[in-house]
C-alpha positions as a printed NumPy array, in Angstrom:
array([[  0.   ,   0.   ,   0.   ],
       [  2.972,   2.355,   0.937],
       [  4.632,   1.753,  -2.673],
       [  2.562,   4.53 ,  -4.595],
       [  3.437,   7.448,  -2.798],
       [  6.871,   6.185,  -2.609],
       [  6.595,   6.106,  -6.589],
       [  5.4  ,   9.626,  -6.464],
       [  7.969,  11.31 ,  -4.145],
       [ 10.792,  10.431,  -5.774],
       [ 10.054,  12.388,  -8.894],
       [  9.277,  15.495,  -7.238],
       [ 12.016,  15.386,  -5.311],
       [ 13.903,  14.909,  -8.281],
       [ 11.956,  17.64 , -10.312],
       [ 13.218,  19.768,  -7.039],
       [ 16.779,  18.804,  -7.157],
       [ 17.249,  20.388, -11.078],
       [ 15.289,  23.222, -10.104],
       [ 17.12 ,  24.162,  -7.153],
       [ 20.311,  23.294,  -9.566],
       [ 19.017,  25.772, -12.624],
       [ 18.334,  28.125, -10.225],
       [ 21.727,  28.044,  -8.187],
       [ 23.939,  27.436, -11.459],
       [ 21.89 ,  30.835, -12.808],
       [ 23.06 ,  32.971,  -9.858],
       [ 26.543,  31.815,  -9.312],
       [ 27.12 ,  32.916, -13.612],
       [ 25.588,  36.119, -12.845],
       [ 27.588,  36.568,  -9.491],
       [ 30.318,  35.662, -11.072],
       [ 30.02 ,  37.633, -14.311],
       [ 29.256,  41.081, -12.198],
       [ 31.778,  40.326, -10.241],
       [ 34.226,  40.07 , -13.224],
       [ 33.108,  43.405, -14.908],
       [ 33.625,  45.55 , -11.406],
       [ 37.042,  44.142, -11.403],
       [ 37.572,  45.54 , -15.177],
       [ 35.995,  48.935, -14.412],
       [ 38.642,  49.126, -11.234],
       [ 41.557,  48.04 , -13.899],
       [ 39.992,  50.858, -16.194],
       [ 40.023,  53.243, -13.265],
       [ 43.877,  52.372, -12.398],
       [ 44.43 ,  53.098, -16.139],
       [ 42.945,  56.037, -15.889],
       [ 45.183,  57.7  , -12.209],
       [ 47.743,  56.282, -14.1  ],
       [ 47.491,  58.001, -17.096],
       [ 46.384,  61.424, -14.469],
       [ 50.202,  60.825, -12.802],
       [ 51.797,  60.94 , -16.004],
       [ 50.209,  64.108, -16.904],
       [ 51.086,  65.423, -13.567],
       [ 54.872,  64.389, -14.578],
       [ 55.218,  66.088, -17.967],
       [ 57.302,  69.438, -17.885],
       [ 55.1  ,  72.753, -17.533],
       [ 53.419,  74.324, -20.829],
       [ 54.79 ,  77.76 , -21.826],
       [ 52.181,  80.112, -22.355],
       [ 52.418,  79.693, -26.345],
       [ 52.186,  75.888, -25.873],
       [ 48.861,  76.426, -24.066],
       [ 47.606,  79.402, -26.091],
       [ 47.957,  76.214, -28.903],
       [ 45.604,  73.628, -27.5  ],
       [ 42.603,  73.572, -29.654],
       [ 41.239,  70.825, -27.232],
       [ 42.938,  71.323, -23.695],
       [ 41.143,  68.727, -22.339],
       [ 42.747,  66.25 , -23.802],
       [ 46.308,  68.015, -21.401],
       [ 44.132,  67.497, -18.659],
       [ 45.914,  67.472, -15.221],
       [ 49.108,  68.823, -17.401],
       [ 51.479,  71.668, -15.301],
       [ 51.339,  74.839, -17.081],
       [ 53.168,  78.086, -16.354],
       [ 51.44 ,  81.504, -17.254],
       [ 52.586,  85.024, -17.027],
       [ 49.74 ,  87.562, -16.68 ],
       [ 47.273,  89.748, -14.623],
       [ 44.592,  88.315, -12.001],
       [ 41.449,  90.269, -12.176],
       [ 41.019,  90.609,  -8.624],
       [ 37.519,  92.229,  -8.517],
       [ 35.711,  89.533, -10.521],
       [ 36.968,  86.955,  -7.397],
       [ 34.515,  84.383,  -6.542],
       [ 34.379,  82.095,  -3.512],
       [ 32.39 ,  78.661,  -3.798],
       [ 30.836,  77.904,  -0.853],
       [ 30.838,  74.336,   0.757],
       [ 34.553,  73.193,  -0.389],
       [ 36.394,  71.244,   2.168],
       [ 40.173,  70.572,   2.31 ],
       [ 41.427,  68.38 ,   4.846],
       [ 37.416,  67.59 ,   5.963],
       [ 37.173,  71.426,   7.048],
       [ 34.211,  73.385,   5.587],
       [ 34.86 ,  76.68 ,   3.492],
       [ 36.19 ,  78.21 ,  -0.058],
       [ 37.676,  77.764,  -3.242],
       [ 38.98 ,  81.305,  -4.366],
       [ 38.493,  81.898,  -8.012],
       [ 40.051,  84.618, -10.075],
       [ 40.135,  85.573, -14.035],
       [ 43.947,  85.752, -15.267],
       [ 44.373,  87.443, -18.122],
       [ 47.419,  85.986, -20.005],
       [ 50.316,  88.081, -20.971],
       [ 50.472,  89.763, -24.805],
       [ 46.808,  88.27 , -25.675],
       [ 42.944,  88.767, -25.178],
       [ 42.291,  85.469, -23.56 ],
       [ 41.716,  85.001, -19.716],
       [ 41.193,  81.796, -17.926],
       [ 39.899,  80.8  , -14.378],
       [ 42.09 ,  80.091, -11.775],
       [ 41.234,  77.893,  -8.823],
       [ 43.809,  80.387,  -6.711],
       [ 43.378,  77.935,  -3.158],
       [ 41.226,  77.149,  -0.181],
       [ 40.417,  79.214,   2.952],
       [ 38.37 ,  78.244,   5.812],
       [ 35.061,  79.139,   6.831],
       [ 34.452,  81.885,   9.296],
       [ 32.841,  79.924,  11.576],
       [ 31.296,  82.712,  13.642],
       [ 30.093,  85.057,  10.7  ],
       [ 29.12 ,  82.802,   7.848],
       [ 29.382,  85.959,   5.133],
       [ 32.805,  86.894,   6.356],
       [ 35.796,  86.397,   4.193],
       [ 39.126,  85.628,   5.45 ],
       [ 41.486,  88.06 ,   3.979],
       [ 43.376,  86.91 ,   1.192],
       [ 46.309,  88.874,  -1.073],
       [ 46.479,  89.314,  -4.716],
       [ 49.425,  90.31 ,  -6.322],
       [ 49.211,  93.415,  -8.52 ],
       [ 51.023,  93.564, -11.922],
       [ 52.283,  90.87 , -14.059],
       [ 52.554,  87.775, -12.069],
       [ 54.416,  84.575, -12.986],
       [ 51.666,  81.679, -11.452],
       [ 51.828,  77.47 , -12.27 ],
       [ 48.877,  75.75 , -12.111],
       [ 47.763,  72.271, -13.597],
       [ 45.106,  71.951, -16.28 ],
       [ 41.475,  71.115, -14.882],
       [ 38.038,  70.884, -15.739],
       [ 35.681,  73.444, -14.98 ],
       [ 35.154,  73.761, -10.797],
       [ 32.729,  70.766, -10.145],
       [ 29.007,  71.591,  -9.312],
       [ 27.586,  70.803,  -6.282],
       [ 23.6  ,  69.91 ,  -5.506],
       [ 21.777,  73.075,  -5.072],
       [ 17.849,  73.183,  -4.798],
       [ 15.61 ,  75.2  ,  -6.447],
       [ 18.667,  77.075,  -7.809],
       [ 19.936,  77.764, -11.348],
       [ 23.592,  76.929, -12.08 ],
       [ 26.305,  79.712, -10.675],
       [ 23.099,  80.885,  -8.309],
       [ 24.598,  83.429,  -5.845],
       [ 24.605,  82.562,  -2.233],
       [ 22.105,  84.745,  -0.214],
       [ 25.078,  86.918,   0.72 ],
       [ 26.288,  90.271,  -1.239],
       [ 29.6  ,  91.604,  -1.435],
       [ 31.112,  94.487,   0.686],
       [ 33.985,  97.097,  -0.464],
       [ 36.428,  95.72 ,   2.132],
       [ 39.103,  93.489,   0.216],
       [ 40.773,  92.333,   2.916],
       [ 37.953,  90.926,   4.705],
       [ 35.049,  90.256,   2.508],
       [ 31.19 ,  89.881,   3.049],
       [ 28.455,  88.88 ,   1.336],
       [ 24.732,  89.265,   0.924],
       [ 22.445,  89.337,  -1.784],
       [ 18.482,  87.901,  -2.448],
       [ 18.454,  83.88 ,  -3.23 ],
       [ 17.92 ,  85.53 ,  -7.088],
       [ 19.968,  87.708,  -7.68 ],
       [ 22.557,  85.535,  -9.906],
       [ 25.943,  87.117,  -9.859],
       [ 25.475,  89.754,  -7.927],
       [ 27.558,  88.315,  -5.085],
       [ 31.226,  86.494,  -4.394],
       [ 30.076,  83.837,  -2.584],
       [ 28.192,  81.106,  -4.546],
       [ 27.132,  77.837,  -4.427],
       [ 28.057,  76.789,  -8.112],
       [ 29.866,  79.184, -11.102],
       [ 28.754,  77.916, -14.473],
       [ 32.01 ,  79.703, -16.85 ],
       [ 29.267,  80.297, -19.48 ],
       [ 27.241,  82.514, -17.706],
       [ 30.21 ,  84.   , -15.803],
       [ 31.354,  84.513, -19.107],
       [ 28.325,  86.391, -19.921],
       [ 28.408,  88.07 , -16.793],
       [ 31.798,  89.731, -16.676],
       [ 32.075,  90.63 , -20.035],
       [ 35.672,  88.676, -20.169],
       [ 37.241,  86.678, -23.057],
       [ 37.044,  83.825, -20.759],
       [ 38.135,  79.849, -21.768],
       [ 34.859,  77.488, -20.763],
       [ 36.136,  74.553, -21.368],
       [ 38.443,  73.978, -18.637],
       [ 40.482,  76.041, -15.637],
       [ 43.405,  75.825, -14.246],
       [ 44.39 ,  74.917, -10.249],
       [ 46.742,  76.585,  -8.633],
       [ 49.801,  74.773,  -7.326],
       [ 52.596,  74.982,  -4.967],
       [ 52.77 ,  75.538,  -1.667],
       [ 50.56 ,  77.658,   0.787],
       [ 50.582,  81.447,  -0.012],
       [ 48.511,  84.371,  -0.112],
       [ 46.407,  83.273,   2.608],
       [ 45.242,  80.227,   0.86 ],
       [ 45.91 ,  76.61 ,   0.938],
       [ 46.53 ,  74.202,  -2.364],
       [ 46.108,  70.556,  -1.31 ],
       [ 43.949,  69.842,  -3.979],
       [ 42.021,  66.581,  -3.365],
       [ 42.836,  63.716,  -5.89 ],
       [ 40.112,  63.022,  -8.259],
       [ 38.009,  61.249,  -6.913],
       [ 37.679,  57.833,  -9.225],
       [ 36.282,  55.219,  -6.936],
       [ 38.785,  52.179,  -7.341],
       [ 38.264,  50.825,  -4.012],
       [ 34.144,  51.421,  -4.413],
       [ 34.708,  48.53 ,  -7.541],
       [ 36.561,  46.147,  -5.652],
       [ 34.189,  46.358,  -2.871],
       [ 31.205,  45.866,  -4.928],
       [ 33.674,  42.871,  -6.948],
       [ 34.086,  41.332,  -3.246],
       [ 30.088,  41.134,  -2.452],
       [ 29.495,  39.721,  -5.873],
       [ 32.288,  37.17 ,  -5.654],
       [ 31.228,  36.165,  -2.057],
       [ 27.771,  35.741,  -3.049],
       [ 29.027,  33.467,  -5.256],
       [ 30.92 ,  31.539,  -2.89 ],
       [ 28.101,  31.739,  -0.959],
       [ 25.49 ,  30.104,  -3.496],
       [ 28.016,  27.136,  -3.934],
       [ 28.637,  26.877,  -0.091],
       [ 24.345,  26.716,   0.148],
       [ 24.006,  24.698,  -2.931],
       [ 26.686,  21.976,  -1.726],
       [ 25.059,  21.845,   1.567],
       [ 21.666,  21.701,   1.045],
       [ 21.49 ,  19.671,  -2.077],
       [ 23.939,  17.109,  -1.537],
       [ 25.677,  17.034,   2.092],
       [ 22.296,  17.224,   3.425],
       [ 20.357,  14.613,   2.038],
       [ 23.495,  12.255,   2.295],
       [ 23.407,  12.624,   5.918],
       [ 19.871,  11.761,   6.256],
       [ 20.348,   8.829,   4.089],
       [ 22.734,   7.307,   6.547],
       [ 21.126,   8.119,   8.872],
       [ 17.793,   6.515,   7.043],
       [ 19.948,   2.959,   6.368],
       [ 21.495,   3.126,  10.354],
       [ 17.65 ,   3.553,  11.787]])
């Protein structure tokens, strides 16, 4: 009487066994696959700060070598040195840069480049936040007359999140006559009518100022602190280690699927075999 539902257990069992299986063998290849392409976007990355250090190495562009690029981004990260003229009163400071994990400024000035019309952005340096007066300006110096300054080859000063403003928006600050120390206060709308902003689009500060000014990339400043501003520049940020995390979860599901699958589907239902035969 017992033999028909024997009859009929085993095949579901079976049935279960290759489903389990299809199932298992389907996330271990996709484990394994994802796993494989985060570890090629971290080689690509390497390539990449690689390639950014040997930029970094190359000897300094002369003014005429630079004045040459029709593309400069592809001399990204490349030293330059530049004789010219900073524009002192078109000086922005974007708000919410950190150096070091302390909260306050990048200082940006126009240079205007010796014996032509063009003028480029310069990310001068970083100074802190006044911590007590959130629209004062610590008081930085800028050199009068032609200035000799080297700088590396960037792209345009990275945009933050800002809500419900347009890029290059000016912080609700506007600023005062003082040079050597700074405030700011203007309406949440009124865009460029103060030094302190959240974001600077080079188009519209283009538009703004009036200047022959280069959009498509600026330069950083370089060399040691000076002028009341600091110029350890944070690497870029590329995100190696976040692939090789991600490359480790994928991998150790993987491991972990086999570890489940050899358990469960095989070490399992031995035991309770012999166990079955010794009863």
């Amino acid at each position: 009487m017992n033999a028909q539902p024997l009859q009929t257990s085993r095949p579901g069992r079976a049935g279960r066994f290759w489903f389990v299986t299809a199932v298992a063998v389907l996330v271990l290849a996709a484990a394994l696959s994802l796993g494989r392409w985060q570890l090629s976007r971290a080689a690509q990355k390497e390539a990449l700060q690689a390639e950014i250090e040997a930029q970094k190495n190359l000897p300094p562009l002369d003014p005429q070598a630079f004045l040459a690029l029709a593309d400069a981004t592809t001399a990204m990260h490349r030293p330059v040195r530049l004789r010219g003229l900073w524009l002192a009163p078109h000086t922005v400071y974007l708000d919410n840069r950190q150096m070091h994990g302390v909260p306050g400024f990048y200082v940006l000035t126009p240079f205007a480049l010796e014996g032509t019309e063009q003028t480029v952005l310069i990310q001068r340096g970083w100074i802190q936040r006044n911590f007590t007066d959130r629209a004062k300006l610590e008081p930085i110096e800028t050199p009068s007359g032609l200035v000799e300054v080297t700088a590396r080859i960037a792209p345009p000063p990275a945009h933050l999140l800002e809500l419900g403003k347009g890029d290059g928006a000016a912080a609700p600050a506007p600023a005062a006559s003082a040079p050597a120390a700074p405030t700011a206060a203007a309406t949440p709308d009124s865009v460029g009518s103060s030094r302190i902003r959240q974001n600077l689009a080079l188009e519209a500060f283009r538009a703004e100022t009036g200047l022959p000014l280069r959009t498509d990339v600026s330069l950083q400043q370089t060399g040691p602190a000076s002028e009341g501003l600091q110029r350890d520049w944070p690497a870029p940020a590329l995100g190696v280690e976040k692939h090789y995390g991600y490359a480790f979860q994928w991998f150790g599901l993987a491991a972990l699927v086999v570890f489940l699958y050899v358990w469960f589907q095989l070490i399992a239902p031995f035991r309770r075999a012999r166990l079955a035969r010794r009863g």
